[in-house]
KOLLUMKOL-987515 format. One line per field, with one value per residue (C-alpha): residue number from 1; chain; x, y negated, z negated. Coordinates in Angstrom, 1 decimal. Layout:
<sites>
resi = (NUM|...)
chain = (A|...)
u = (X|...)
v = (Y|...)
w = (Z|...)
</sites>
This chain:
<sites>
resi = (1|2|3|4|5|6|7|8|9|10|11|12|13|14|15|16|17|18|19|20|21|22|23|24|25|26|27|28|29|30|31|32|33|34|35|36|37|38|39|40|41|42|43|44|45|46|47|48|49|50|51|52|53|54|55|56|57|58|59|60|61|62|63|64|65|66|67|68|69|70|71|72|73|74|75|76|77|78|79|80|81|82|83|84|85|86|87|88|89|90|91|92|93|94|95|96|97|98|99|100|101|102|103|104|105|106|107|108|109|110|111|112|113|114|115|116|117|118|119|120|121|122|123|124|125|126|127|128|129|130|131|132|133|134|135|136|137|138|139|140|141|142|143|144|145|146|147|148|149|150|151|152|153|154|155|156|157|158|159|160|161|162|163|164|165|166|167|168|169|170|171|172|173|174|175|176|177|178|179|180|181|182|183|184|185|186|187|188|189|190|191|192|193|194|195|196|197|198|199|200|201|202|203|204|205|206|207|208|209|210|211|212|213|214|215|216|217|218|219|220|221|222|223|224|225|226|227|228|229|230|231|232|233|234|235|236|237|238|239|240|241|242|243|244|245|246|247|248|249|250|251|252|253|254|255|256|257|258|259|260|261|262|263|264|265|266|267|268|269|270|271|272|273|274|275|276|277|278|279|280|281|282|283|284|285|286|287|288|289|290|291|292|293|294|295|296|297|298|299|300|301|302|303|304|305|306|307|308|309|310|311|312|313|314|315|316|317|318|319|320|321|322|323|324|325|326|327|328|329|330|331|332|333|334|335|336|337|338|339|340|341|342|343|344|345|346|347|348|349|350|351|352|353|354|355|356|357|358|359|360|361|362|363|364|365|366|367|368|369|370|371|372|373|374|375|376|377|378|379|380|381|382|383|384|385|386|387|388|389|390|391|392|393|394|395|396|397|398|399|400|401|402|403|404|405|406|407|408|409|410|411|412)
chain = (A|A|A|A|A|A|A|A|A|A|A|A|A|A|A|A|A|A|A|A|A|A|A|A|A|A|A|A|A|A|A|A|A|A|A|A|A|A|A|A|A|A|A|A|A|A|A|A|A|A|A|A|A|A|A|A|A|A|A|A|A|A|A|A|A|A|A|A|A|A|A|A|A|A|A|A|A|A|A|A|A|A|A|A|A|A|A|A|A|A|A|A|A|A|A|A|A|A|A|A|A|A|A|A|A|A|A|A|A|A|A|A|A|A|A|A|A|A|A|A|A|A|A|A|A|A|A|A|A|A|A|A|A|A|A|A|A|A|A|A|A|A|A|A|A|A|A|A|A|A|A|A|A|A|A|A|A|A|A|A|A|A|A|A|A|A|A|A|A|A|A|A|A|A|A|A|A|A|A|A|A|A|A|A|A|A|A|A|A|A|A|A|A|A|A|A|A|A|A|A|A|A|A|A|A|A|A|A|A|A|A|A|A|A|A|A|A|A|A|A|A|A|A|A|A|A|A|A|A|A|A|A|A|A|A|A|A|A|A|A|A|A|A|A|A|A|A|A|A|A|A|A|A|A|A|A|A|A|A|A|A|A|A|A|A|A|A|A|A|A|A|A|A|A|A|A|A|A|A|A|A|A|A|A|A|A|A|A|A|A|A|A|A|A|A|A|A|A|A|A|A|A|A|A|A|A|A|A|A|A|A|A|A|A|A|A|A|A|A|A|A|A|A|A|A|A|A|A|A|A|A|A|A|A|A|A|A|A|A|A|A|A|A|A|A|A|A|A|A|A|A|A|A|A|A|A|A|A|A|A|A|A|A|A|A|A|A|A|A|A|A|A|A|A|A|A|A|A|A|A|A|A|A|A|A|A|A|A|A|A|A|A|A|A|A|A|A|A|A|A|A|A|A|A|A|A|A|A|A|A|A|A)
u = (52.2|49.9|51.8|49.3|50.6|54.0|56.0|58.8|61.4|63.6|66.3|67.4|64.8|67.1|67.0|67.9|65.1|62.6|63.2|62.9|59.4|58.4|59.1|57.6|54.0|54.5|55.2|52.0|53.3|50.4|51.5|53.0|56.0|58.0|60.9|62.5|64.7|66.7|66.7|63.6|63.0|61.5|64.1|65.8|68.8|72.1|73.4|71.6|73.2|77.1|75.5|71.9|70.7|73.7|73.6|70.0|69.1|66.3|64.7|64.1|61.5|63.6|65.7|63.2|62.9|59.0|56.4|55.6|52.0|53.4|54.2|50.7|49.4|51.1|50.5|54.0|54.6|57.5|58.8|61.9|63.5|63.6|66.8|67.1|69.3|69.5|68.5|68.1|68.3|67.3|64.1|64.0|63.6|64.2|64.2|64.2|66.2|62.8|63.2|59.9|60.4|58.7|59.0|60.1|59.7|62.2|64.6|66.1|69.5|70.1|71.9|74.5|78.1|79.1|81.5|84.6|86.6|89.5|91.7|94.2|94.6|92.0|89.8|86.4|86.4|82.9|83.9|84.8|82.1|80.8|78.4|76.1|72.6|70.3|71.0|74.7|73.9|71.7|75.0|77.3|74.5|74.5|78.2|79.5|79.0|81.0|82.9|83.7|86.8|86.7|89.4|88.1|90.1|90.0|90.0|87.3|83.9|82.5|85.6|85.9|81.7|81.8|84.8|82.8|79.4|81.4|83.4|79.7|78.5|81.7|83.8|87.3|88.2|91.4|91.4|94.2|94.5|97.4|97.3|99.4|95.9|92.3|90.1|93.4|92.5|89.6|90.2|93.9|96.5|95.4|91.6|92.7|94.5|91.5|90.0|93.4|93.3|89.1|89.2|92.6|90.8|88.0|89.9|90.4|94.1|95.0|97.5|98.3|100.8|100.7|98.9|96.9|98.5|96.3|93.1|93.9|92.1|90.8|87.1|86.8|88.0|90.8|92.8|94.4|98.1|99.2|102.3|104.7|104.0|101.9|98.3|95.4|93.0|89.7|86.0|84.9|86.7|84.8|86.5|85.7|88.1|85.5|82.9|82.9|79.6|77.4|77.9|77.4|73.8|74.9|78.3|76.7|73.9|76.7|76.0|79.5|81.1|84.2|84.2|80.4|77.8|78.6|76.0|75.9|74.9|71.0|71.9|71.0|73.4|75.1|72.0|68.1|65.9|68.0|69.4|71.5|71.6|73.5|76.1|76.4|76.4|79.4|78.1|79.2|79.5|79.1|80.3|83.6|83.5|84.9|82.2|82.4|80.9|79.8|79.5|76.9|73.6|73.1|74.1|71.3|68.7|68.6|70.3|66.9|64.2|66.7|66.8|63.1|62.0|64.7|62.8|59.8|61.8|61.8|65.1|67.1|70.7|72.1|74.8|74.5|77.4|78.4|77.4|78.5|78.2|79.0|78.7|81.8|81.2|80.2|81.7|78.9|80.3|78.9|80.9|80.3|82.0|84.7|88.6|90.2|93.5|93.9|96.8|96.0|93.8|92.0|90.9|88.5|88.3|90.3|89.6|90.7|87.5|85.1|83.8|85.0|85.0|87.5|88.2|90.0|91.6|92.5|94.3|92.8|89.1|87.0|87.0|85.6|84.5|83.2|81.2|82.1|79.9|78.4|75.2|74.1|77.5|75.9|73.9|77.0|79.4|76.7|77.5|80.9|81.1|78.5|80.5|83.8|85.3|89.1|89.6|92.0|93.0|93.7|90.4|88.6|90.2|88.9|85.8|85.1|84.4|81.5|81.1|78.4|80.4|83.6|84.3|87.3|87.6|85.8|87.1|88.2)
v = (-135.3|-132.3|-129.0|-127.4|-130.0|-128.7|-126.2|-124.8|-122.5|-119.7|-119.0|-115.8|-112.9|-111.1|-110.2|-113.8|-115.0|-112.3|-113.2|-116.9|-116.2|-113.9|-116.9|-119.6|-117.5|-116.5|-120.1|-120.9|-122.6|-122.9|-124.2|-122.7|-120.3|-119.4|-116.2|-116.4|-113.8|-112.0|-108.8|-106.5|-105.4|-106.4|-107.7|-104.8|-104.5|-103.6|-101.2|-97.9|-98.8|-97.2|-94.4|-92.9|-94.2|-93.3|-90.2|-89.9|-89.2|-92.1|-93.8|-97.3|-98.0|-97.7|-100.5|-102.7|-105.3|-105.6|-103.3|-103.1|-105.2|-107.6|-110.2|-111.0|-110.2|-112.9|-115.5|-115.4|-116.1|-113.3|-113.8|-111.2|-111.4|-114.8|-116.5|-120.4|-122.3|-125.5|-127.4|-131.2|-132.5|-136.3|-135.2|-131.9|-129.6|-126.3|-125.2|-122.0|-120.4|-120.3|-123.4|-123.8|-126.8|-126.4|-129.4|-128.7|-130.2|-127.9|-126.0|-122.7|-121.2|-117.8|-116.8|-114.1|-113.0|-111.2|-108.6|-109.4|-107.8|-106.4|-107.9|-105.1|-103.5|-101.2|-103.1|-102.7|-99.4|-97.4|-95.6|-98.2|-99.3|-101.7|-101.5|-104.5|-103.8|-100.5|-100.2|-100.1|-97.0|-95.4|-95.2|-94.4|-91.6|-90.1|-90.5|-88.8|-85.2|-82.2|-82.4|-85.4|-87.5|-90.3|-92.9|-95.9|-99.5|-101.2|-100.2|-103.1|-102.2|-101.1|-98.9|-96.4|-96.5|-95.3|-93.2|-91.7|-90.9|-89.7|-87.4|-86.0|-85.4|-83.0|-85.1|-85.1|-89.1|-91.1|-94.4|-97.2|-100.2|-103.1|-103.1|-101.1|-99.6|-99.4|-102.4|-103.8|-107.7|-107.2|-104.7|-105.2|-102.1|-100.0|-100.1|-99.7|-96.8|-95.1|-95.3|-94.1|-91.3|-90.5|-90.4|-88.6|-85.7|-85.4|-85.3|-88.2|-89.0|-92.0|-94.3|-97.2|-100.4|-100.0|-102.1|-101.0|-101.8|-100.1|-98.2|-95.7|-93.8|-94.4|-94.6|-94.4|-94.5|-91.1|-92.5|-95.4|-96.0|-97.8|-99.5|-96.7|-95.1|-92.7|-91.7|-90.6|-88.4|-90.2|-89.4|-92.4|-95.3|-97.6|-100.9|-102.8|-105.7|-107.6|-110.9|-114.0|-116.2|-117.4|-121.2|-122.1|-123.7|-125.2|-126.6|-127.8|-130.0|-131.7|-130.0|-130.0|-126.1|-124.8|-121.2|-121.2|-123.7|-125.9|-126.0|-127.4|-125.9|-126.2|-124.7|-128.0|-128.8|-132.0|-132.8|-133.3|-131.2|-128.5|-125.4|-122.3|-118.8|-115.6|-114.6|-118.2|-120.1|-121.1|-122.2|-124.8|-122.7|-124.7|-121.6|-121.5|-125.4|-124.2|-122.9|-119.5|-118.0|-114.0|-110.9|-109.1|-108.0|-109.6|-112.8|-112.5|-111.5|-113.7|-116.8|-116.6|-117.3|-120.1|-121.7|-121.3|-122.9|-125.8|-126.3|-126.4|-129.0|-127.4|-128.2|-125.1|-124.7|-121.1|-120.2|-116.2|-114.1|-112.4|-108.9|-106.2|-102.0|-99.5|-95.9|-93.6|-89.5|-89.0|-92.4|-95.2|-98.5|-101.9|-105.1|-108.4|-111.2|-113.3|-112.7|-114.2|-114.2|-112.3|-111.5|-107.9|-104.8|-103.1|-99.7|-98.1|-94.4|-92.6|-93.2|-89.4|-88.2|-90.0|-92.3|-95.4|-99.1|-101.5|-105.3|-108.0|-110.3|-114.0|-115.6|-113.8|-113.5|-110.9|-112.3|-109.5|-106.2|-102.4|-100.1|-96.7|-93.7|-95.7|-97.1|-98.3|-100.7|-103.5|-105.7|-105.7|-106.4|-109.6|-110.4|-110.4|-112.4|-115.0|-115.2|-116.3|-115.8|-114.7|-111.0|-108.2|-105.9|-102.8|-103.3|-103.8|-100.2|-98.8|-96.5|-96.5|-100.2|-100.9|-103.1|-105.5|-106.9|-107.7|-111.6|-112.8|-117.1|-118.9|-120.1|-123.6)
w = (-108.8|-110.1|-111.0|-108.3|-105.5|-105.9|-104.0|-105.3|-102.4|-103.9|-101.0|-101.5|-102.2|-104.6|-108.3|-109.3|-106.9|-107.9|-111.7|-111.2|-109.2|-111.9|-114.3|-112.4|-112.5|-116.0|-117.5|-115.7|-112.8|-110.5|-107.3|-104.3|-105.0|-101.7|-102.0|-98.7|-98.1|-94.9|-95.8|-94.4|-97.9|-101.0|-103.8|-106.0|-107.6|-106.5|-109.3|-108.0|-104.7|-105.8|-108.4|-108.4|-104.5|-103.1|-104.7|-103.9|-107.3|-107.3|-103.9|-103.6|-105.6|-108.6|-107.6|-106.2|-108.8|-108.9|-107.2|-103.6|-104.8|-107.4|-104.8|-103.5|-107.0|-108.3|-105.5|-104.9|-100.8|-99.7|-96.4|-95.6|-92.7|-93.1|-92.6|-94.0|-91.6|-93.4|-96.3|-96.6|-99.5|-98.8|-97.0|-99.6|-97.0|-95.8|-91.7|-91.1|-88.2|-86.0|-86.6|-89.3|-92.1|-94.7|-98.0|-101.4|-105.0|-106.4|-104.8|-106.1|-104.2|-104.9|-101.8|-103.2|-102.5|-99.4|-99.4|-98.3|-95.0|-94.6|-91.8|-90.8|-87.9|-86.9|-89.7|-87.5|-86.3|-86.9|-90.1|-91.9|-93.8|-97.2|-99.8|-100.7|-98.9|-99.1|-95.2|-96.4|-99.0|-96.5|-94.1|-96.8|-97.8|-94.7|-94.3|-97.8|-98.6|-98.9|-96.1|-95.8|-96.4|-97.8|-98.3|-101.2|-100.5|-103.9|-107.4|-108.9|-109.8|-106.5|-105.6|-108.4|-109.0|-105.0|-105.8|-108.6|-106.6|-103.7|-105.9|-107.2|-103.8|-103.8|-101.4|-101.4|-102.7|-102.4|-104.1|-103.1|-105.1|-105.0|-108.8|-110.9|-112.2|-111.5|-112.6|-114.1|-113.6|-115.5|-118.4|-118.7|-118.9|-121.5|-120.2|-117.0|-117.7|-119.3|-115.5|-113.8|-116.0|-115.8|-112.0|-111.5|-114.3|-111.8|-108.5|-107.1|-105.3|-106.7|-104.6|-106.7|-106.5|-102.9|-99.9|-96.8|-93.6|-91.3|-90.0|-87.7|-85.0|-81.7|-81.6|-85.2|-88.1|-88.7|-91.8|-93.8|-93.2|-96.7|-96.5|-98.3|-94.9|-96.2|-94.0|-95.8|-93.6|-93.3|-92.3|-94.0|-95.4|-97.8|-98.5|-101.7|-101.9|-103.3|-102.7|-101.9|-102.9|-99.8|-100.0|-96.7|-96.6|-99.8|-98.7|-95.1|-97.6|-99.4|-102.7|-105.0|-103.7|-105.5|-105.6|-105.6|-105.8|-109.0|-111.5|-114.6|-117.8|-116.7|-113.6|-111.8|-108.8|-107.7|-105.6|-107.3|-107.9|-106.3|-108.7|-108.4|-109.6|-109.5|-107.5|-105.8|-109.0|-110.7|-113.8|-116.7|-119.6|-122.9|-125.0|-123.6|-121.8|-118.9|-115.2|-115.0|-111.5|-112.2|-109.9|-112.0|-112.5|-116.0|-114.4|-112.1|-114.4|-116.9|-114.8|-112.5|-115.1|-116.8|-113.2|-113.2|-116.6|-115.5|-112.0|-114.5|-116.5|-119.6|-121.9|-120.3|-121.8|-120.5|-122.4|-122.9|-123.7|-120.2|-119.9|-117.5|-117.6|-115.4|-114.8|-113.7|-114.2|-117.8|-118.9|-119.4|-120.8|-121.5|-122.0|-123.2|-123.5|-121.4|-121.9|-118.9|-121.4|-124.5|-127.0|-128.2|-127.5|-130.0|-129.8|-131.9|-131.6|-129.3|-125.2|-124.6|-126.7|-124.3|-126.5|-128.0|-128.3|-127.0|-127.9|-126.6|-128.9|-128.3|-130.9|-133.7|-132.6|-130.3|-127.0|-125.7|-126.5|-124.5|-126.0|-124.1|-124.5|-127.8|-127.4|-130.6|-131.4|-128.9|-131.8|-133.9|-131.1|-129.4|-133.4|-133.8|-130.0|-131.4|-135.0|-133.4|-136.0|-137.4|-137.5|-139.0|-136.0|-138.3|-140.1|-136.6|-135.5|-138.3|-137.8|-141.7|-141.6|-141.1|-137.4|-138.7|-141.5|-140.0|-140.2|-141.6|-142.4|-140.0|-136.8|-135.6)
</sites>
């Protein structure tokens, strides 16, 4: 069949889909390119959402992933509000929930995560609001400012990011968090503590190791009851307990789910011609030979145009180095790499300065590192990831040793 014949349909009209459109047009793909999506807008990105937008420091525009003309520019056919009901994969299809099929030669899923809910009592009063869409910032926006009180469920990424913007717009913040310590599961206890410590300096009331058992108030929210009996006073409470990845359509077409849609290391699903990216993808990683599924923007960016030049069935092996940053008050911080375990942690200057680097060590070798306030260590630490190779700890904390040449023997 000619290339022109075809039509390829991206579900989900979100950074991964936007990229993989982008990618189609730019390898030269010249048949028809659908980016269904459900939200009203045009793709953008969902990092502004917890800092600059919700501080209103930038407008949309500087999330939207493309320009408002790129889309017809590029013959790409954008339909938001758009919501696919099914897929089926033996006919490969699509029907829409006006009930519209439309065929496909290739079919991209990049459906996202949606944030999870809190089921306590009182869980669904107005007041108690989540952050994944622009019409969720806008609310929150509206919703946060001097006066305000506002009570932050969850100490992941979304939590203390909120916290942080909240805390800016010269609200008063409480944080509660299960964990022992603020974005603990991920960083570990010593990281974690650098956060406990950054948000407690600027205000925040931290209420840590302890569980919510309650939203009170009548016709709105009025405060969180955690389950030492305290009550937090609250105008606002913003729950970020985290997502779960939007596998229905995938799961109700018979495609291979387990936390995610599966994908292999080509991004290809259990079904043909079908592939997944983003949030929704948990992918084969040959690196580590294990799937990994993540929750961030890297992950969408670059996992989009792989999906793409697979669709195009180019020899497509994705297998970067997982990337992550975020921005809390005057601490910026980029991390790469993947340390679901690790042995030892590694400091490299001292966190109390406000700038530092940070790795994770898994018998003997960087499995991951952060660059905190230091923006010119990434090349060296992407290095060191790729090198996987033995390392001296003392020499690794050592700020007269040069970063690029630290490899000790190689590893097995």
């Amino acid at each position: 069949m000619s290339q022109a014949t075809q039509t390829f349909v991206i579900v989900g009209a979100s950074l991964a889909g936007a990229k993989a459109a982008e990618t189609l047009r730019a390898e030269g793909f010249e048949g028809r390119v659908l980016l269904i999506g459900d939200e009203a807008r045009r793709p953008y990105e969902r990092p502004p959402l917890s800092k600059e937008y919700l501080r209103g420091e930038k407008d949309f525009g500087a999330a939207a992933v493309h320009p408002a003309g790129f889309y017809d520019e590029h013959d790409i056919e954008l339909r938001t509000s758009s919501l696919v009901s099914a897929i089926d994969p033996a006919r490969r299809s699509v029907t829409l929930s006006s009930g519209e099929e439309m065929g496909y030669d290739r079919l991209l899923l990049a459906t996202g995560a949606t944030p999870r809910r809190i089921s306590v009592p009182g869980g669904n009063l107005p007041g108690v609001l989540y952050l994944r869409s622009v019409e969720d910032a806008d609310v929150l926006r509206q919703a946060i400012g001097p006066s305000a009180q506002v009570v932050v469920i969850g100490a992941g990424w979304i939590g203390p990011e909120v916290a942080a913007s909240a805390r800016q717009l010269g609200a008063s913040v409480a944080m509660v968090e299960l964990a022992a310590l603020p974005l603990e599961r991920v960083l570990g206890p010593e990281v974690g503590a650098v956060y406990r410590d950054l948000h407690a300096a600027h205000g925040v009331d931290l209420h840590l190791g302890v569980g919510v058992e309650g939203i009170v108030g009548s016709e709105s929210a009025e405060g969180v009851r955690l389950s030492d009996g305290t009550v937090l006073p609250a105008s606002v409470v913003v729950v970020g307990v985290g997502v779960t990845p939007r596998v229905e359509l995938a799961e109700a077409a018979g495609l291979s789910v387990d936390n995610g849609v599966l994908v292999d290391e080509q991004l290809g699903t259990s079904a043909p011609g079908i592939f997944a990216a983003g949030d929704v993808a948990n992918v084969y990683h040959p690196r580590y030979r294990t799937r990994i599924r993540l929750e961030h923007w890297s992950a969408a960016l670059n996992q989009g145009p792989a999906a793409a030049r697979a669709m195009l069935g180019h020899d497509v092996v994705y297998d970067r180095i997982p990337y992550f940053f975020s921005d809390q008050y005057d601490l910026g911080m980029e991390y790469r790499g993947w340390a679901p375990t690790f042995d030892e942690v590694v400091f490299r200057g001292d966190p109390a300065s406000g700038a530092f680097l940070c790795f994770w060590l898994h018998r003997g070798k960087v499995a991951a590192a952060m660059n905190a306030n230091i923006w010119d260590a990434g090349d060296d630490i992407e290095a060191l990831l790729q090198a996987d190779r033995l390392v001296d700890a003392p020499r690794l904390a050592d700020p007269d040793i040069d970063l690029a040449g630290l490899a000790g023997s190689p590893g097995t």
